[in-house]
C-alpha positions, 0 to 999 in steps of 0.5 A, a space after each residue: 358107089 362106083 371105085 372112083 367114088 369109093 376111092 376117094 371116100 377112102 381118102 376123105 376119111 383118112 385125112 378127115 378134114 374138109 376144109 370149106 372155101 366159100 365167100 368173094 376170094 379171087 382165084 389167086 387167094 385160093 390159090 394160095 389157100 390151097 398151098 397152105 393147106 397142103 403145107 399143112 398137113 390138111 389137103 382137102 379142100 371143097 370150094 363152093 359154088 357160091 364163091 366168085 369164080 367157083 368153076 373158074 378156082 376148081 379148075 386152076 387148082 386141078 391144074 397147079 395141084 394135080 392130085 396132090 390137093 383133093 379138090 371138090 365142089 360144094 353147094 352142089 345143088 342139082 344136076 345141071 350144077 354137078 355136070 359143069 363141076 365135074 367139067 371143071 374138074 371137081 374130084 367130089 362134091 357136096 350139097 346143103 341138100 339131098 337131090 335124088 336126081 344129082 346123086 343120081 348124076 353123081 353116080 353115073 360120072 362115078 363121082 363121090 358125092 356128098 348130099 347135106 342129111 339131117 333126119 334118119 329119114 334123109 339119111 336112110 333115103 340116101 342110102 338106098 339111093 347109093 350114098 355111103 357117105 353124107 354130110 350131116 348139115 347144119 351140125 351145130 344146131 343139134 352137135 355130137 350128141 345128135 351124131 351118136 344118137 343117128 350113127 346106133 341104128 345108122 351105123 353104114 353110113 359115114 357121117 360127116 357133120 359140117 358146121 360149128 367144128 372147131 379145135 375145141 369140140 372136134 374131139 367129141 365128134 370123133 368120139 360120137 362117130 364122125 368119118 370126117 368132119 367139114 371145117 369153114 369158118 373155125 379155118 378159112 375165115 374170109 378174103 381179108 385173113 392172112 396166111 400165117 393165120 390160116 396155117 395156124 388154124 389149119 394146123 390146130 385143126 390137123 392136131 386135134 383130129 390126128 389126136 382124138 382119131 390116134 393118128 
């Protein structure tokens, strides 16, 4: 990884939580998720490309946020696809999948990217393609157990397991090795939640990492 991605890999891992944004919002209710996020201690936020207007919100919140709100792209799955979020503005991105050829774009732009692993075997080829950081996706089909097991031998490699995360079981990610954690539905639940809802979610959420890491 380049400075820039390995800067902002530091900074994923030291908020740990990603809060995911995906579903038929318009741009004015992310934008409005992204001040409760931020508010809330939680100002990680990845939109993914299946949303309405994904390009089109990435691109508003750069611009109403600047660098306080860490904006990424998710379901980022080829290349072509990371060239118009990069042009969007997106400070990372992530995929359900591993795209040699997107890490490889990825790299080029010096962009932190997050490709979606699930066997070591995924996780290993990754690595040697230059990822240090990955998303352990669909995590909750296997949970924490499964992220210890892959961390013993895969120890260099930050996981972030994304799926089924809730206030309730983020501890035991914590404590099997997770470097970060994706959060969807437990935290944004759909065009129709209310604010005061997402501020709640967002705070469990913060104090049950903050609590499990000793923050």
């Amino acid at each position: 990884m380049g400075s820039k991605a390995s800067a902002m890999a530091e900074r994923i891992r030291t908020q740990g939580l990603v809060a995911i944004i995906r579903g038929n919002f318009t741009r004015q209710q992310i934008l409005a998720i992204g001040e409760v996020l931020l508010s809330t201690g939680t100002p990680v936020m990845e939109v993914t490309l299946n949303t309405t207007d994904a390009l089109g919100a990435i691109a508003a919140l750069r611009q109403q946020f600047g660098d306080q709100l860490i904006v990424g792209a998710g379901t980022v799955r080829t290349a072509n696809q990371l060239q118009q979020t990069v042009a969007a503005g997106a400070q990372f991105t992530v995929a359900p999948n591993l795209d040699l050829a997107t890490v490889d774009q990825a790299h080029q732009h010096d962009l932190l990217h997050l490709p979606g692993v699930f066997t070591p075997t995924e996780v290993q080829t990754a690595f040697v393609a230059g990822c240090r950081m990955v998303k352990l996706f669909p995590s909750e089909i296997v949970g924490p157990r499964y992220l210890k097991a892959l961390r013993a031998p895969l120890d260099d490699v930050d996981l972030v397991p994304t799926g089924g995360i809730t206030p309730e079981n983020i501890a035991d990610y914590v404590r099997a090795g997770a470097a970060a954690a994706g959060i969807g539905s437990a935290l944004v639940t759909g065009p129709n939640q209310s604010l005061d809802d997402l501020a709640a979610r967002a705070r469990a959420l913060r104090a049950a990492w903050d609590a499990a890491t000793g923050r």
